[in-house]
VOGU-3710 file (C-alpha; in Angstrom, 3 decimals, decimal comma):
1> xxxxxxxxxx> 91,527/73,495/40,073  89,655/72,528/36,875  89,835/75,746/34,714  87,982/76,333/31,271  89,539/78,718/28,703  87,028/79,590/26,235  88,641/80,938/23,059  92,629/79,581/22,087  93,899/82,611/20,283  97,308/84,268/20,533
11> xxxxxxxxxx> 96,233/84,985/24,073  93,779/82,194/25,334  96,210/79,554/24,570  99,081/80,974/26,302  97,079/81,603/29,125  95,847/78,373/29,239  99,133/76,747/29,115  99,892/79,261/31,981  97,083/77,989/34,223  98,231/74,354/33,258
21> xxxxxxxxxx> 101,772/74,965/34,136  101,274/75,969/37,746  99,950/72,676/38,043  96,248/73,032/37,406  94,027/71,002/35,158  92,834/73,217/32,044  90,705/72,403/29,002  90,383/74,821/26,422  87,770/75,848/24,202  87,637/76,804/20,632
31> xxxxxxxxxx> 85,278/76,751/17,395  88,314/76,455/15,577  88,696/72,508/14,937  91,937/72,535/12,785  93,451/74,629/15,743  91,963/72,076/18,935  93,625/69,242/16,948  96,954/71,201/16,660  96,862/72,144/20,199  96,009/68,646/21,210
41> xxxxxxxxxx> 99,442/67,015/19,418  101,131/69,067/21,628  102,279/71,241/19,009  101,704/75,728/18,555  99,410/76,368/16,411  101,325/80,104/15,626  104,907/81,008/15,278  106,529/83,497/17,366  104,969/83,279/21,049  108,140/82,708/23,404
51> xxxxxxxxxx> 107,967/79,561/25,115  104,610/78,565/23,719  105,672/75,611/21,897  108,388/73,716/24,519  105,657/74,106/27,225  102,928/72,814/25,348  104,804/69,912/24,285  105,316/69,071/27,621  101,584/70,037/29,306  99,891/68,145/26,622
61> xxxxxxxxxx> 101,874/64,544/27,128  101,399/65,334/31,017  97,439/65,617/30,774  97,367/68,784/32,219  95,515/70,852/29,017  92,892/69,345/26,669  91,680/71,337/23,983  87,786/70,729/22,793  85,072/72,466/20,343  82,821/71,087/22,818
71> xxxxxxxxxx> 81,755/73,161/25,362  79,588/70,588/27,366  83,193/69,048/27,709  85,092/71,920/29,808  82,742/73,961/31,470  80,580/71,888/34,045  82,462/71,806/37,279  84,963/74,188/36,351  86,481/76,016/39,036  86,573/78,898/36,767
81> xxxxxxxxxx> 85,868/79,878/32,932  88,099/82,479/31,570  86,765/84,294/28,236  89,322/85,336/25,715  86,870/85,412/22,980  87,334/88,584/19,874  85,321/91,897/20,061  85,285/93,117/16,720  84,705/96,357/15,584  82,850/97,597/12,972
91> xxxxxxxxxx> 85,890/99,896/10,644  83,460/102,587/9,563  81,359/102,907/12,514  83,117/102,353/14,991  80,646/100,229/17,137  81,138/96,779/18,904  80,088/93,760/16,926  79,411/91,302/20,092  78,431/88,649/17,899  81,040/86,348/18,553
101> xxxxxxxxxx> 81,379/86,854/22,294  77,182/86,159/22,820  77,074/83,516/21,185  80,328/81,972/24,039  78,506/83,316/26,579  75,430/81,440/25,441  77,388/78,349/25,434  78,843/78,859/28,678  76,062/80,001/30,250  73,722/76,253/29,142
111> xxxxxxxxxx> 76,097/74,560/30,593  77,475/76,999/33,659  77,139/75,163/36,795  77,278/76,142/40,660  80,716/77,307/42,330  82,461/78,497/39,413  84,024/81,862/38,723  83,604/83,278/35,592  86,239/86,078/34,101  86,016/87,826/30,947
121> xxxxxxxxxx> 89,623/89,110/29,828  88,471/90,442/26,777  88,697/94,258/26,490  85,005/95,857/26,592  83,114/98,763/26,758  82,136/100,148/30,391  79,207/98,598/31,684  78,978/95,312/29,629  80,154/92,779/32,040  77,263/94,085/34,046
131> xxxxxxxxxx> 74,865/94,947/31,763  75,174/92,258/29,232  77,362/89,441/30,520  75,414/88,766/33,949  71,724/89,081/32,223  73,084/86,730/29,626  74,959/84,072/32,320  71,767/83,993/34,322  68,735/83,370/31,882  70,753/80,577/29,891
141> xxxxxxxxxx> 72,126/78,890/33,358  69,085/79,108/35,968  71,683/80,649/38,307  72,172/83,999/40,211  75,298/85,947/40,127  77,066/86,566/43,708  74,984/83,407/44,998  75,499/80,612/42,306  78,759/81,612/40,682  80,440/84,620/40,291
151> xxxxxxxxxx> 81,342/87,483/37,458  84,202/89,118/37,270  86,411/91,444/34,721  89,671/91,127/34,466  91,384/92,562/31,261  94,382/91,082/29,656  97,343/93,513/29,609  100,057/91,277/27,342  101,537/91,880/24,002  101,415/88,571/21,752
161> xxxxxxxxxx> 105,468/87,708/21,072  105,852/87,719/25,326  102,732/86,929/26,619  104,374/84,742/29,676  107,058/87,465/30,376  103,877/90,138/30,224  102,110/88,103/33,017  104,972/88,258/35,603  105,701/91,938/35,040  102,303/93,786/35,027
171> xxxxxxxxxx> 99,758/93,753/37,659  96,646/91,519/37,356  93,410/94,071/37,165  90,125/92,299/38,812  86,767/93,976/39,233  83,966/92,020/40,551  80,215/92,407/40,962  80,091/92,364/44,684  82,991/91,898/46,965  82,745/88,073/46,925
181> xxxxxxxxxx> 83,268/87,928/43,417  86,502/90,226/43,839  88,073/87,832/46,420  87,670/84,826/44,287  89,086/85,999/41,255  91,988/87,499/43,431  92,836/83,786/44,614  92,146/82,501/41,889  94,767/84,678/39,858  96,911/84,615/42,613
191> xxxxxxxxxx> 96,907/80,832/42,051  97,557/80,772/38,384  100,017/83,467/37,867  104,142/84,575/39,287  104,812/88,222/39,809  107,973/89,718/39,135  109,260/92,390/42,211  108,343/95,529/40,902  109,723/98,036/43,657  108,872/100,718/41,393
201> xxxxxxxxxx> 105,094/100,388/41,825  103,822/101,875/45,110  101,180/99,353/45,697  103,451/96,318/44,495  103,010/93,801/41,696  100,952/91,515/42,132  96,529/91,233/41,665  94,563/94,403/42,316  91,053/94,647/43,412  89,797/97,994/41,502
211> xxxxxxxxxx> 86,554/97,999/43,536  84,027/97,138/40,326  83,851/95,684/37,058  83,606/99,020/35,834  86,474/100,222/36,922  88,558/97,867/35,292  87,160/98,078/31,881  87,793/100,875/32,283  91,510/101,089/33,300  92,417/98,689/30,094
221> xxxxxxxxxx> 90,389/101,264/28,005  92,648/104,018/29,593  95,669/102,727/29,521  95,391/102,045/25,705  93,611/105,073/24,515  96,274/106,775/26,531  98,772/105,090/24,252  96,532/106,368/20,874  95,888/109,885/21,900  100,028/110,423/22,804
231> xxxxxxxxxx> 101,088/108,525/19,612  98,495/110,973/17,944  99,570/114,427/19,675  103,674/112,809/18,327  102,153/112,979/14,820  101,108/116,562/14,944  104,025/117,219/16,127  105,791/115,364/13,441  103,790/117,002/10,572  104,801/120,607/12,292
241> xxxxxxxxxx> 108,473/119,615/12,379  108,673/118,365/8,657  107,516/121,999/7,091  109,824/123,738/9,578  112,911/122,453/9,533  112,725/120,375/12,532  114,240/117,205/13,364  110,620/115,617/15,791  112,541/112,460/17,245  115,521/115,063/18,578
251> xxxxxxxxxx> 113,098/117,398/19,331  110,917/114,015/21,533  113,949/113,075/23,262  114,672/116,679/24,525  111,270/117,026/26,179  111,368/113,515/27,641  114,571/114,337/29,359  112,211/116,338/32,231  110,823/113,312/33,971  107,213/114,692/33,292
261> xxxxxxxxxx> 106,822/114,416/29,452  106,458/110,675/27,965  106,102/111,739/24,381  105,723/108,386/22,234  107,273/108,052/18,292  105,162/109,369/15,317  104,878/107,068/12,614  103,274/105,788/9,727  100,282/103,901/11,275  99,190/102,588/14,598
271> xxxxxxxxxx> 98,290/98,870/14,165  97,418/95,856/16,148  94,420/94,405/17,738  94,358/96,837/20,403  95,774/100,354/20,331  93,589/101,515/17,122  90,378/99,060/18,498  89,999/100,381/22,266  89,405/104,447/21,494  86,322/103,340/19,631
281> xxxxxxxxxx> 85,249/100,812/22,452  85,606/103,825/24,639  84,239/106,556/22,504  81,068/103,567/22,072  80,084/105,155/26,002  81,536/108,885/26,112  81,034/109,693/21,960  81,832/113,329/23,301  85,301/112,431/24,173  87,018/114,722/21,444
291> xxxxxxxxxx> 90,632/114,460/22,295  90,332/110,793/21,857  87,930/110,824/18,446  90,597/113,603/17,182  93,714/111,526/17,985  92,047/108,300/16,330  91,302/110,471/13,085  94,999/112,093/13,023  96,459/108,188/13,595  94,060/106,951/10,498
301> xxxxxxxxxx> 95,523/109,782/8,206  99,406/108,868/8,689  99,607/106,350/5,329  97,928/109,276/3,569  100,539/111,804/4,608  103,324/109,259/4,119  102,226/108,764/0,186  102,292/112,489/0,157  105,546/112,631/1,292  106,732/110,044/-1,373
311> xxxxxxxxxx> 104,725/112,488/-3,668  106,768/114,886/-2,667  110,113/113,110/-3,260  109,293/111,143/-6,413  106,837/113,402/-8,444  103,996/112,036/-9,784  103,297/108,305/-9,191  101,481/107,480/-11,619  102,438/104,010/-13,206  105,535/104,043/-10,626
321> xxxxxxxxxx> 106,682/101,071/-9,229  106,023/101,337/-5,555  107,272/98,329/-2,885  105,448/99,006/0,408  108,147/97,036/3,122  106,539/95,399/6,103  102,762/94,053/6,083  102,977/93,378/9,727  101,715/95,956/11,973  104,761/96,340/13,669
331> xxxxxxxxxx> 108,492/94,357/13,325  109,125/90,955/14,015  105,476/90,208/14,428  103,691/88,093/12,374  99,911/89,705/12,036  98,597/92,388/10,001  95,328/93,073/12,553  94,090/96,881/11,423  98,068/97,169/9,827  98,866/100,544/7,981
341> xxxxxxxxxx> 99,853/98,300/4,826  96,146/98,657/4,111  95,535/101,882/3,609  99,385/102,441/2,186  98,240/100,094/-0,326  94,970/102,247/-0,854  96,590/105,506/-0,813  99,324/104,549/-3,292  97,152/103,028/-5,908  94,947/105,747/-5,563
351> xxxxxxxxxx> 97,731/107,945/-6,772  98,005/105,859/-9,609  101,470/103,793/-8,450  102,127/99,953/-9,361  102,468/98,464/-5,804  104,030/95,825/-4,840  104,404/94,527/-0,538  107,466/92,611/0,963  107,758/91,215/4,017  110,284/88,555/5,804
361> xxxxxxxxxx> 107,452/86,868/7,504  105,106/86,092/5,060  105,376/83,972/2,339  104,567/84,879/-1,402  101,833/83,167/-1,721  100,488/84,667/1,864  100,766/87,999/0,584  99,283/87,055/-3,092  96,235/86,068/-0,346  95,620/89,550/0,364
371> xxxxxxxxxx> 95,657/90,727/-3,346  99,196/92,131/-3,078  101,699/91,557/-5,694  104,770/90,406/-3,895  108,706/91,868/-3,776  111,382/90,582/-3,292  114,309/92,761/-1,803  116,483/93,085/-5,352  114,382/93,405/-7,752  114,012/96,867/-9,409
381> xxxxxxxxxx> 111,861/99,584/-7,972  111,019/103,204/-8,905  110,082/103,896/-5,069  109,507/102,301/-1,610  107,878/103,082/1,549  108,920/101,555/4,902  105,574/100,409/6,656  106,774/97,860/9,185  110,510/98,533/11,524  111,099/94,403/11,313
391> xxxxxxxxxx> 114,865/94,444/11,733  115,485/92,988/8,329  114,942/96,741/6,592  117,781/98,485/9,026  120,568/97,822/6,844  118,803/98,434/3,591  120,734/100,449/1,159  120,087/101,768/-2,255  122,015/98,717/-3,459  119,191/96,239/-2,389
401> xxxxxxxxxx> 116,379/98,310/-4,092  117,893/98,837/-7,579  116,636/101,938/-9,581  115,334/103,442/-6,660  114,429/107,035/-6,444  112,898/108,249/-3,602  112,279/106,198/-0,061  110,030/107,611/2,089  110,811/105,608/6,379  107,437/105,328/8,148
411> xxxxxxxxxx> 109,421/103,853/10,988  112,735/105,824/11,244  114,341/102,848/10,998  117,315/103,170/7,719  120,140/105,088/7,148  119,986/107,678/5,085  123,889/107,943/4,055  123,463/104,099/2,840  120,614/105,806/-0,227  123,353/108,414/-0,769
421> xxxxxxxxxx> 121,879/110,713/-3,670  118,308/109,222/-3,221  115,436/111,366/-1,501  115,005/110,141/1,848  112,130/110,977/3,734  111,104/109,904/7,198  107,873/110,826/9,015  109,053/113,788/11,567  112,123/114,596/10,021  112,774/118,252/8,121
431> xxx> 112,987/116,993/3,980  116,725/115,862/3,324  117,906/114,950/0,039
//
């Protein structure tokens, strides 16, 4: 087949060097020149995908994926066109900025052409592929949907890091249109992607048919606001536990011993592109949906609690020397997309502290770009706060953040006998110290 991948992020590229490696011939798409030219010498753009950067230097040599800011270049005659392109979200009101994805679906659409199936993997409100995406296809193209080509859904479910690992072990969600539509995007996965045995799921791993595009927006909607409303429900808890004299993560491990409660960690923020983005897609159709809208608030509110709790430990913190650890939104990943290093930041300097951010994967000079001051583990501190678990901070001591005198773990992730003497807070915990 001759597949188009429109968008080569952290997930369209590995997808498209997916596709290419089961032998098909892929071109992908970006507005992103720098980043077409990279992927073009055969070389990853972005640290820290597994795999990304032997296969591609191998696919690229071979002919089997092209990269283009050209659209008129990958999508005519394309078997199929898979969309990967970012839904933003607006951070104070909480509604979809389709901007970016139109104005690909414009492009795809002028030069869409008969036979091919189209698949947005993009995580979207209920409804749009339908309401938006087919309207859209078919006035810019000249073609009708389940005659002339087909529209599908079909949400990624992957975690950048292990994106080819993710394919193999999760089931591939299509909803079509009509049934047509369904059947061809089931081959067509079927062609592109392995499955790993998974005896443990009734139906079996593989690509499911969820009956309509709506349904599977849906389900990746679900499945993550599941994820945002549990981590939420753990950080009542946690909050509870800390004025009682509770220890949360024994208390978490207790309940989850009864093979009916699946309790997630509290923590200090919920970060990433997806878990603190897809509530508000969701809430954008059912704005009633409390539980969810209360979860998403409580989440939002953990760096303010955890510079309380360092408030609580160090006194006032005015003019103290505060190092925030971790900018990533979670350890040994390299992105800070809606990271709780943000509002940490905020929340300290609100309270009057001197902060300063460290982290192992970023460079001085990267976090000087986002108007930190950077810290280097050693250098003399009045206080810190854990923000992100990369595996660096477990064997922290007091030693390693001299004149240190209070630590407050967002993550759970130090030792409290190695800050003997020094108030040690972590998120959940009953105060120690």
């Amino acid at each position: 087949m001759k597949i188009a991948v429109v968008a080569l992020g952290k997930i369209g590229l590995p997808l498209a060097v997916q596709f290419a490696s089961k032998g098909h011939d892929v071109v992908g798409v970006d507005v992103n020149e720098a980043l077409v030219n990279v992927v073009n010498e055969g070389r990853e753009p972005f640290p820290g995908e597994a795999e990304l950067d032997e296969r591609l230097s191998k696919l690229v040599p071979e002919g089997k994926l092209t990269a283009t800011t050209d659209y008129s270049q990958a999508i005519p005659g394309a078997d199929a066109v898979v969309v990967v392109v970012p839904l933003f979200v607006n951070d104070e009101t909480w509604q979809p900025d389709f901007g970016w994805m139109d104005s690909a679906t414009k492009s795809i659409a002028e030069h869409l052409t008969p036979g091919t199936l189209v698949s947005y993997e993009t995580t979207l409100p209920v409804g749009t592929t339908r309401t938006r995406w087919k309207p859209m296809l078919e006035e810019g193209s000249g073609l009708t949907e389940g005659k002339d080509f087909h529209l599908v859904f079909s949400p990624e479910r992957v975690l950048t890091g292990r994106v080819f690992a993710d394919l193999r072990k999760y089931p591939k969600l299509v909803g079509g249109l009509s049934p047509e539509g369904a059947a061809k995007a089931t081959e067509f996965y079927e062609a592109v992607l392995d499955f790993d045995d998974r005896p443990d799921l009734e139906r079996g791993n593989g690509v499911w048919d969820l009956g309509s595009a709506e349904a599977s927006e849906l389900a990746k909607l679900a499945e993550t606001t599941y994820r945002d409303v549990n981590i939420g429900l753990a950080n009542q808890f946690a909050k509870f536990a800390e004025g009682n004299g509770i220890d949360i993560h024994q208390v978490i491990d207790a309940s989850n011993s009864q093979p009916y409660s699946h309790i997630h960690r509290p923590g200090i923020a919920v970060g990433g592109h997806c878990i603190p983005v897809y509530p508000r897609l969701y809430l954008f159709n059912d704005p009633e949906a409390t539980v969810v809208r209360a979860a998403r608030e409580a989440n939002m509110g953990m760096p303010d609690h955890a510079t309380l709790l360092l408030e609580g430990a160090y006194g006032d913190l005015t003019g103290a020397r505060v190092a925030v650890l971790g900018a990533s939104y979670r350890g040994g990943v390299k992105e800070t997309a809606f990271s709780g290093v943000f509002p940490l930041v905020e929340a300290l300097r609100a309270k009057g502290a001197e902060v300063f951010v460290h982290d192992p994967m970023y460079t001085d000079e990267e976090i000087q770009g986002f108007g930190w001051t950077p810290f280097h583990i050693g250098e003399e501190v009045d206080a810190a706060v854990i923000q992100a678990d990369h595996a660096e901070y477990r064997e922290l001591s007091s030693a390693d953040l001299p004149g240190i005198k209070a630590l407050v773990d967002g993550r759970k992730v130090t030792d409290p006998a190695r800050f003997d003497g020094i108030p040690h807070r972590v998120i959940g915990l009953a105060t120690a110290g």
